[in-house]
VEXDREN-2710 file (C-alpha; in Angstrom, 1 decimal):
% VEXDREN-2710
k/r/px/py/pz
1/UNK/0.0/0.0/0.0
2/UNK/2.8/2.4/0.4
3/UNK/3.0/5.1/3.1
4/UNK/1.0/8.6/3.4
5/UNK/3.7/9.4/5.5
6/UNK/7.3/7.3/5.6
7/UNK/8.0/7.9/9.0
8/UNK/5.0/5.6/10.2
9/UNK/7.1/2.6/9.0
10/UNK/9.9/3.5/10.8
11/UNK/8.1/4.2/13.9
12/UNK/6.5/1.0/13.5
13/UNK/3.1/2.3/13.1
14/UNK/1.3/0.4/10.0
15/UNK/-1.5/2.8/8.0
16/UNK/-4.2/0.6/6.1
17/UNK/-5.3/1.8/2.5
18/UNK/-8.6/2.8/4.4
19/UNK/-6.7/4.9/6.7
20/UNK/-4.7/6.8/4.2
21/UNK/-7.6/7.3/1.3
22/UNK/-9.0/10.4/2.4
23/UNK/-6.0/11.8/2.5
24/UNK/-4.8/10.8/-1.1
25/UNK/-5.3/14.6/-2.8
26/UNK/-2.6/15.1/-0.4
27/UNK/0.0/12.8/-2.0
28/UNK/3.0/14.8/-3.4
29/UNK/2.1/18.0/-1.7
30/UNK/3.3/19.4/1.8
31/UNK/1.2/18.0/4.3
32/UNK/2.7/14.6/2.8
33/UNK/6.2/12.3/3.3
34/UNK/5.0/9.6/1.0
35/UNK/6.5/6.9/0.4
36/UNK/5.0/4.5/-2.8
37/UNK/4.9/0.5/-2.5
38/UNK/6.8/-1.9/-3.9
39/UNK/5.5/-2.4/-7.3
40/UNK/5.8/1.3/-8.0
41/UNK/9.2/0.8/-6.9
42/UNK/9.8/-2.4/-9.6
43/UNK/8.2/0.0/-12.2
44/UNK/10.6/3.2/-11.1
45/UNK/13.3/0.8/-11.7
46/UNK/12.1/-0.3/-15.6
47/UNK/13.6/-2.4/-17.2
48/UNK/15.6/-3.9/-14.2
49/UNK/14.5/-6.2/-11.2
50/UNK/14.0/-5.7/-7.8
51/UNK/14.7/-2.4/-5.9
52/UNK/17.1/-0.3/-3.1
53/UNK/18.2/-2.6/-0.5
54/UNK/19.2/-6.1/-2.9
55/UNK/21.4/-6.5/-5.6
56/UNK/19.4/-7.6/-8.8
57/UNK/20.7/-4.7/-10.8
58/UNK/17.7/-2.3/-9.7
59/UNK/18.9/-2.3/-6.5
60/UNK/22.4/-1.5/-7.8
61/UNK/22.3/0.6/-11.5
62/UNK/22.5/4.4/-11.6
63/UNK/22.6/7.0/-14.4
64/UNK/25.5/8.6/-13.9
65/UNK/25.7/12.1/-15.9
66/UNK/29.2/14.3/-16.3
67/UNK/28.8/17.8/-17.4
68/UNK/32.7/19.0/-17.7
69/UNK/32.6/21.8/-20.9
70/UNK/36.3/22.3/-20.6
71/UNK/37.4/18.5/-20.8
72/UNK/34.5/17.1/-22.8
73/UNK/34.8/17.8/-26.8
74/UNK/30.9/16.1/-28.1
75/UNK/28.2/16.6/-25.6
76/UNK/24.8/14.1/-25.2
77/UNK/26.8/11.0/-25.9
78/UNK/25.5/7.7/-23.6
79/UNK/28.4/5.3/-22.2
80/UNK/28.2/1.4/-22.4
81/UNK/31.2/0.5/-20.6
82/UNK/30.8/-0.6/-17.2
83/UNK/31.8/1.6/-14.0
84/UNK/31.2/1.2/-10.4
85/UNK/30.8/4.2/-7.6
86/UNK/34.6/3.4/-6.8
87/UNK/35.6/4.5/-9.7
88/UNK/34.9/7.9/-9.6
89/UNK/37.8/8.8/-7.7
90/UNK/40.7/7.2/-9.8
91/UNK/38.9/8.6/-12.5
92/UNK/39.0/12.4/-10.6
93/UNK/42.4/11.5/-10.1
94/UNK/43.5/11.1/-13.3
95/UNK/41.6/13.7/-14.6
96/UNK/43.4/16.1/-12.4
97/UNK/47.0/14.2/-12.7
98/UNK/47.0/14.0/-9.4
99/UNK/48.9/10.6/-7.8
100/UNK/47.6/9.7/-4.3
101/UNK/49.7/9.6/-1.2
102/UNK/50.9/6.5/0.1
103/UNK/51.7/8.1/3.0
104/UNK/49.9/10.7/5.3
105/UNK/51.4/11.7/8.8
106/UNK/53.1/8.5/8.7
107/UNK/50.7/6.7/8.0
108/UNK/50.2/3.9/5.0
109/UNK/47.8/4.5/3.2
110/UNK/45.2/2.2/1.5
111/UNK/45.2/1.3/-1.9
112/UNK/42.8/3.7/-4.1
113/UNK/40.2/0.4/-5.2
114/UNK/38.3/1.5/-8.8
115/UNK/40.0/1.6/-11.7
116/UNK/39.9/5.1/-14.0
117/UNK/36.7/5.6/-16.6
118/UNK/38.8/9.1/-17.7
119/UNK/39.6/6.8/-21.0
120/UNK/35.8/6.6/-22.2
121/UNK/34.8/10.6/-21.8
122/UNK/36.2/11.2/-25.4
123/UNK/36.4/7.9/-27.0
124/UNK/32.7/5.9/-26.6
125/UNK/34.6/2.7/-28.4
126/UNK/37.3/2.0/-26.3
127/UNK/36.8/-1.2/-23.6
128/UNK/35.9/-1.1/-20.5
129/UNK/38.5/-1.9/-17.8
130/UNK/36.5/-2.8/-15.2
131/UNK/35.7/-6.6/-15.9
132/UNK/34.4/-7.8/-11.9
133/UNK/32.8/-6.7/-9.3
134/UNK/31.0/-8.4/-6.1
135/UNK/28.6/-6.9/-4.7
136/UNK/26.8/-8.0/-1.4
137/UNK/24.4/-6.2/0.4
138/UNK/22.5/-7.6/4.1
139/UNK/23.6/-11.6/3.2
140/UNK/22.1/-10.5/-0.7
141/UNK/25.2/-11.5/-3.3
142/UNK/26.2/-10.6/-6.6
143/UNK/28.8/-10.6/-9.1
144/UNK/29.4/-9.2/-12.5
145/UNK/32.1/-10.7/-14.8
146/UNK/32.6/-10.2/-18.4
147/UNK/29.2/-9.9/-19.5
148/UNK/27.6/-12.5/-17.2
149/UNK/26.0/-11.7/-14.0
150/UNK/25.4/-14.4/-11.0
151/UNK/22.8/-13.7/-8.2
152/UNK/21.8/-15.0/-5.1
153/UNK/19.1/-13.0/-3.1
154/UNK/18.8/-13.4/0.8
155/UNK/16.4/-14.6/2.0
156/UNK/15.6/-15.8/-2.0
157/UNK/15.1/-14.4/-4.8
158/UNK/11.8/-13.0/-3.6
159/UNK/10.2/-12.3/0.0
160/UNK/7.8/-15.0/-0.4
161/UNK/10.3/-17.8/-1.6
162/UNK/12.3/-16.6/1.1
163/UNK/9.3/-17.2/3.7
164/UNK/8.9/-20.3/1.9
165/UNK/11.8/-21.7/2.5
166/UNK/11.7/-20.5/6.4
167/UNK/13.7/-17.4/5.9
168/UNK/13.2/-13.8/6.1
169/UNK/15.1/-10.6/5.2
170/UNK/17.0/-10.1/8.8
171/UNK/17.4/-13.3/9.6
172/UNK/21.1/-14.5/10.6
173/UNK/22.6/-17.2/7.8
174/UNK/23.8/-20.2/9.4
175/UNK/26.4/-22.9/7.4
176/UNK/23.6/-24.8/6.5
177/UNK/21.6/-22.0/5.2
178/UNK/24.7/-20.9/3.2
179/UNK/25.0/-24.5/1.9
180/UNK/21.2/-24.6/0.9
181/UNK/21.7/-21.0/-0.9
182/UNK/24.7/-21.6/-2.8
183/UNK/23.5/-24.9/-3.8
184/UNK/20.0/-23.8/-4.7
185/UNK/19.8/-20.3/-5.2
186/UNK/22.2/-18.7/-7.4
187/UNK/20.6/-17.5/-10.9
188/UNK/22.9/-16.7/-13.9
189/UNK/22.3/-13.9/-16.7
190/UNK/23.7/-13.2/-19.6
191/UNK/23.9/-9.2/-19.2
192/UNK/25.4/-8.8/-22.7
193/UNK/22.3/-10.0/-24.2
194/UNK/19.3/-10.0/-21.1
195/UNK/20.5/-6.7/-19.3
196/UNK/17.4/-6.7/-17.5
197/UNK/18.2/-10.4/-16.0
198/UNK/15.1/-11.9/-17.0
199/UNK/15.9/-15.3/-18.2
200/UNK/18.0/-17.3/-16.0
201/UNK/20.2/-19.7/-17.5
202/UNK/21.7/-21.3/-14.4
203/UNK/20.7/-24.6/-15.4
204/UNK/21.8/-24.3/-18.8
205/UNK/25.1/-22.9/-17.8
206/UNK/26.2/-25.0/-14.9
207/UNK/30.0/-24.9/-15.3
208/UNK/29.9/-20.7/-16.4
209/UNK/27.9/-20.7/-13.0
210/UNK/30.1/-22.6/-10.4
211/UNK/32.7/-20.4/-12.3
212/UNK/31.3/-16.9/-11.0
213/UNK/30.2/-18.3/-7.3
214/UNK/33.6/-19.3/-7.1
215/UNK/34.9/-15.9/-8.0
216/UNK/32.4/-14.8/-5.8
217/UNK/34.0/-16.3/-2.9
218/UNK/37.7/-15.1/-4.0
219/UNK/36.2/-11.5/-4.5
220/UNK/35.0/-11.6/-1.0
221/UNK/37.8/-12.4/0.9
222/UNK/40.4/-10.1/-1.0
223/UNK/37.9/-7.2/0.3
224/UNK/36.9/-8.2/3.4
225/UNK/33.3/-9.2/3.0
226/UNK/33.4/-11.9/4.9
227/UNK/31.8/-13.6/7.4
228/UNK/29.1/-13.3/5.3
229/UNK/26.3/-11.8/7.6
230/UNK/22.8/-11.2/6.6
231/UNK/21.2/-10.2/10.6
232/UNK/20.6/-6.9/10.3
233/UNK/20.2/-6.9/14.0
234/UNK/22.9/-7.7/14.9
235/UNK/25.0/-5.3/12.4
236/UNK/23.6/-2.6/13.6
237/UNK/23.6/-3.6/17.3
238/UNK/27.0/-3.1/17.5
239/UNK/28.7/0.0/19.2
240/UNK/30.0/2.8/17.1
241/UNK/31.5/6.3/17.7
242/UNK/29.3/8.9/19.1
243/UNK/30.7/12.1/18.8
244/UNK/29.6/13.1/22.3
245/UNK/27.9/11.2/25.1
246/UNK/26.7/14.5/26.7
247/UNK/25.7/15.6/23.5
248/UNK/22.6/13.2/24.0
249/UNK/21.9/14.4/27.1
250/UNK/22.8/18.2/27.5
251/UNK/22.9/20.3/24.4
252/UNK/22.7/23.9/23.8
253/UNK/21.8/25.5/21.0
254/UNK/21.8/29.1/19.3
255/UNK/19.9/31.1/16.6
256/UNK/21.5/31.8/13.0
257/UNK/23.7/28.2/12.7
258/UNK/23.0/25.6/10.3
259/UNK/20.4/22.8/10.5
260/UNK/21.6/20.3/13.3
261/UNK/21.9/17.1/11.5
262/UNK/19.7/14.0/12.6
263/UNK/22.8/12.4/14.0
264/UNK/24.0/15.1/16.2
265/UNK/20.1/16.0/17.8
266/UNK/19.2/14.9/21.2
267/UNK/17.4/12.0/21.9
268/UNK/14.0/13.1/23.7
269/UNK/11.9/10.0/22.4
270/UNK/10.5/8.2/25.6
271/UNK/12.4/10.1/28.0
272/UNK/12.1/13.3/30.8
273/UNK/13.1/16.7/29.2
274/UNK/13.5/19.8/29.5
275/UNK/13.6/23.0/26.7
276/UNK/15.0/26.4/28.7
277/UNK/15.1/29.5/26.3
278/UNK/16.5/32.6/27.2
279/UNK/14.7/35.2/25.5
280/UNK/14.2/39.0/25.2
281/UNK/11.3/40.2/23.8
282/UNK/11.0/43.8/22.6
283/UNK/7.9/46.3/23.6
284/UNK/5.1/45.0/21.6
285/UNK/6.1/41.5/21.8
286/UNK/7.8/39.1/19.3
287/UNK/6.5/36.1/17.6
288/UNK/8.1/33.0/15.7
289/UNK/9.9/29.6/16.0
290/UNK/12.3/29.5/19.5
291/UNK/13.1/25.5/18.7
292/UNK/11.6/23.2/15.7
293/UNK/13.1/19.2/15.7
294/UNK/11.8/17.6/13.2
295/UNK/9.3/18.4/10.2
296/UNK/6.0/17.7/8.7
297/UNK/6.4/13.6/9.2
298/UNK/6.7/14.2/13.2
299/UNK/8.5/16.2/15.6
300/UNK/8.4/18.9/18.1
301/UNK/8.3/22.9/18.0
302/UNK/8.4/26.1/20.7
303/UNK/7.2/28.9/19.3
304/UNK/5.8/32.2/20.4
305/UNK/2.3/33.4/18.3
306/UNK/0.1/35.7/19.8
307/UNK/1.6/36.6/22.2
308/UNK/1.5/33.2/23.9
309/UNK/3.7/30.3/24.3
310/UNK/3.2/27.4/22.4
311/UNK/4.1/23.3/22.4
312/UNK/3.2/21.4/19.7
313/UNK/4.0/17.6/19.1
314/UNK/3.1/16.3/16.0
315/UNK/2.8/12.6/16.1
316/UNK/3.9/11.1/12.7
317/UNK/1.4/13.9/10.6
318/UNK/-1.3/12.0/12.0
319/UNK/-2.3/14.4/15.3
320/UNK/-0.5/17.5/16.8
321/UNK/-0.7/17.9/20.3
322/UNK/-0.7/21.6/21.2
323/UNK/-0.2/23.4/24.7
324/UNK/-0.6/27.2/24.9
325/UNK/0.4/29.2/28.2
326/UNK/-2.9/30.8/30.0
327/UNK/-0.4/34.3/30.2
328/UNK/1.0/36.3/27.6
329/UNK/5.2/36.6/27.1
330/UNK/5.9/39.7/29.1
331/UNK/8.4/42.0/27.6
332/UNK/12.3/42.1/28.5
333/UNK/14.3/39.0/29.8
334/UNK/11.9/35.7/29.9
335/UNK/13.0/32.0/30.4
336/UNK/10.8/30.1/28.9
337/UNK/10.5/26.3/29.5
338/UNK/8.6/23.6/28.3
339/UNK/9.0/20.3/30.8
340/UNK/7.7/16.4/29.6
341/UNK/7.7/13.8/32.0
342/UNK/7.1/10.0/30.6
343/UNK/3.9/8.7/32.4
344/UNK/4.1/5.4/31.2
345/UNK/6.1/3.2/29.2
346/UNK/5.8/3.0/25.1
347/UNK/4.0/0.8/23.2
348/UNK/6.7/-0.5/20.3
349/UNK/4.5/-2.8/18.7
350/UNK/1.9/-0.6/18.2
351/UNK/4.1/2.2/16.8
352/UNK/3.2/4.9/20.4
353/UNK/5.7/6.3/22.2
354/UNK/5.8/7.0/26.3
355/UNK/2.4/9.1/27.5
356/UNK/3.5/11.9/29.3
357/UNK/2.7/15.2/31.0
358/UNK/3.5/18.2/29.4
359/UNK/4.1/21.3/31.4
360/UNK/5.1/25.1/29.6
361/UNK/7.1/27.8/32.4
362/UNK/7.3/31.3/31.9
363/UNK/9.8/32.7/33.9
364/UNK/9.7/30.2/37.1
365/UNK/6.0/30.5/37.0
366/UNK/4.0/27.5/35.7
367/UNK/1.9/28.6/32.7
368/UNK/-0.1/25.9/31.1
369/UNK/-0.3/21.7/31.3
370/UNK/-1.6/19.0/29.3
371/UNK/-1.5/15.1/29.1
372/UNK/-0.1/13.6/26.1
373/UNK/-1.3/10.2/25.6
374/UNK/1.3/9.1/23.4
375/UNK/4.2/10.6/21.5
376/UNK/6.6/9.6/18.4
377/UNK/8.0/6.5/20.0
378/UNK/11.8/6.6/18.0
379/UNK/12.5/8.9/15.2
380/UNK/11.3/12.1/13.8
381/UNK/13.1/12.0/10.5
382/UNK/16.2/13.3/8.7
383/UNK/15.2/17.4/8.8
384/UNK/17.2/17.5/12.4
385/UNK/16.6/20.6/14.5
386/UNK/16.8/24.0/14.0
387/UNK/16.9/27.3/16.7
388/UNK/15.0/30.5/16.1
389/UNK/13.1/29.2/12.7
390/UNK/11.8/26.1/11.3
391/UNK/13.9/24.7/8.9
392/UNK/12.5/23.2/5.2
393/UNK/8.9/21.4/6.4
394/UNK/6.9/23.3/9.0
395/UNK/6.7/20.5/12.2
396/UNK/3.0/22.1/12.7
397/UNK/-0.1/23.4/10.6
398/UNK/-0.1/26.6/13.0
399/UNK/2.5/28.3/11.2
400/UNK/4.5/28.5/7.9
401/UNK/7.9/28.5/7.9
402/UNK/10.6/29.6/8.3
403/UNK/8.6/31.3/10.8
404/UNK/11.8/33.3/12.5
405/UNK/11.9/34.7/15.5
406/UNK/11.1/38.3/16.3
407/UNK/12.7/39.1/19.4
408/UNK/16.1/38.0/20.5
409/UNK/17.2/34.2/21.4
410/UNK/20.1/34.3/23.9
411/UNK/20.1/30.1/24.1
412/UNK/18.7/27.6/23.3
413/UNK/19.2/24.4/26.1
414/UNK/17.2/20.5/25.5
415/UNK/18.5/18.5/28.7
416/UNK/17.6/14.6/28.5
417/UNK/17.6/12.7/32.1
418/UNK/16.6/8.8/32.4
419/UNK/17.4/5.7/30.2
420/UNK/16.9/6.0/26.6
421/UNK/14.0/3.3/25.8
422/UNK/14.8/1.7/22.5
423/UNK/13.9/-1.0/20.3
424/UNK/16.5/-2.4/18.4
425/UNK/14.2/-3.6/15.2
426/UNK/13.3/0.4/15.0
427/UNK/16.8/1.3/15.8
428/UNK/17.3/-0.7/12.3
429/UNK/14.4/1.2/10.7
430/UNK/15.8/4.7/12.1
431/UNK/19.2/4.1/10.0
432/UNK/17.3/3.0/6.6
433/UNK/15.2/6.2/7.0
434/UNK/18.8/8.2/6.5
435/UNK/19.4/6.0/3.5
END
């Protein structure tokens, strides 16, 4: 069915074609983060099979276009010989005559991988030199060799084989599931002739097909593909650099920088926190966006409009949960906080995040409360956050951005206390929604 919004999917919240209907004028247009099914996806990728995320060649072809009027003598030429995403630097490289270090600081450097298209910009006849390349992508293998192409999807070559068979996309691949898939599952095309791998000649072909899963297997070890792991789980389970602990937990921000990028926004999903902004507000009062995190698919904003101080949560486009102070901003120096405090635990399955009370604070003096019965429960999206406007999609309908503020924004601070709650199958979700 798709998605009215993407960020339901990776929030774990499933929308029925009933649910989404009314809302279809809205498709493409900005109330909307859409997101169209599979087959749409198969029929974005014509002629080739499959889509993003395997490695039947519509999960791994691209245009590629160079527009280079100084180095390029005929223009609106196409290019047949095969290249790969590694070698655009080599290429670059050449282009520029420039020979990479082997050695930086003291240290060795590794090998630039890729080999150079720079050849084929002016001459469309000559060969290419790129004759293999592997490919392997969540336990999903490939291999392109001199005109034929070998596949072997994971967890088959469809979702429903796969489920079949007992498998499904995530699952872990055991020795004996490797020996059932390289016994059983590899397909073989002929890309020279069937570009769009539609007739499988594996059983015709046995000997050219042992030949390429071999090659395969010698591709994979010279770059380190192996073990061969197809649990998303557990990939992404494992610890990686953060660029600051306390940057999860205590952040201050400022008016006039850059968009904070997803990865570098504090963490308020399912957790007690606190927004303190240190305003001054001219005679007449001021109006605008103090903090926006998020955008139209979900997220939170503190703004000033009417006078008034307002909260709004928008769970996943589907609700916005406002709170407005009962007093007006005074003029001068104001702190103004806005205070959530989890009141129960989140419902994962279900796609709802921790209920909560909400509580807005004008200068030490409480100014308005509200029960939110549930919030997003894991990611707002890839806009990040942004101080003293709303950056790109406007998180609520109460305002269009960049709605900036009036008055003056000394700081910005979001402090984060208690235990992250997480799910690690939407912790996998959260990192394909940057894809």
């Amino acid at each position: 069915a798709g998605a009215f919004n993407e960020m339901t999917a990776f929030n774990n919240l499933s929308q029925t074609t009933e649910e989404m209907l009314p809302r279809i004028n809205e498709l493409g247009g900005t109330a909307s983060y859409n997101h169209y099914p599979w087959g749409w996806a198969w029929a974005g990728n014509t002629p080739f099979r499959r889509w993003k995320r395997e490695v039947y060649r519509g999960g791994c072809t691209d245009n590629m276009i160079i527009h280079w009027p100084a180095g390029i003598k005929s223009g609106g030429q196409l290019r047949k010989q095969y290249a790969h995403s590694i070698d655009l630097m080599p290429t670059v490289l050449e282009l520029l005559n420039i020979h990479p270090p082997e050695m930086i600081k003291g240290v060795i450097q590794s090998p630039v991988q890729g080999v150079s298209f720079a050849e084929t910009i002016n001459n469309q006849d000559v060969p290419s030199k790129h004759i293999t390349q592997y490919y392997e992508m969540f336990g999903c293998r490939a291999i392109d060799h001199d005109g034929w192409r070998a596949v072997c999807g994971w967890p088959g070559p469809d979702y429903i084989e796969g489920k079949a068979r007992g498998h499904k996309a995530g699952d872990e691949i055991t020795p004996e599931i490797l020996a059932e898939l390289d016994a059983k599952c590899w397909e073989l095309y002929n890309i020279k002739n069937d570009p769009a791998e539609t007739k499988n000649l594996a059983a015709e072909n046995p000997d050219k097909l042992k030949e390429l899963i071999s090659l395969w297997w010698t591709e994979a070890e010279k770059y380190n593909v192996l073990p061969l792991d197809g649990s998303m789980l557990m990939r992404f389970k494992a610890a990686r650099p953060k660029l600051s602990e306390k940057l999860k937990t205590d952040n201050t921000f400022y008016p006039g920088l850059s968009v904070v990028p997803l990865a570098g926004t504090p963490a308020v999903y399912n957790r007690p926190h606190t927004i303190t902004a240190e305003l001054e507000i001219p005679e007449g009062g001021a109006e605008g966006v103090i903090i926006a995190h998020g955008g139209v698919a979900g997220g939170y904003t503190l703004f000033v409009q009417e006078n008034r101080l307002h909260y709004v949560h928008n769970y996943l486009g589907i609700e916005e949960f406002e709170l407005v102070s009962d007093t007006d901003m005074p003029a001068g120096k104001v702190s103004a906080e806005f205070h959530f405090m989890p009141t129960g635990l989140p419902d994962m399955k279900e796609g709802r995040g921790a209920p909560g009370r909400a509580k807005l604070v004008i200068n030490g003096k409480t100014a308005g409360k509200m029960k939110l019965p549930h919030t997003v429960p894991f990611t707002f999206g890839i806009e990040g956050l942004s101080c003293g406007y709303d950056y790109a999609d406007s998180v609520s309908k109460k305002y269009r951005p960049p709605f900036t503020f009036t008055g003056k924004i000394n700081s910005v601070r979001v402090e984060v206390s208690g235990e992250l709650i997480k799910d690690i199958v939407l912790a996998v979700n959260e990192i394909f929604s940057r894809q």
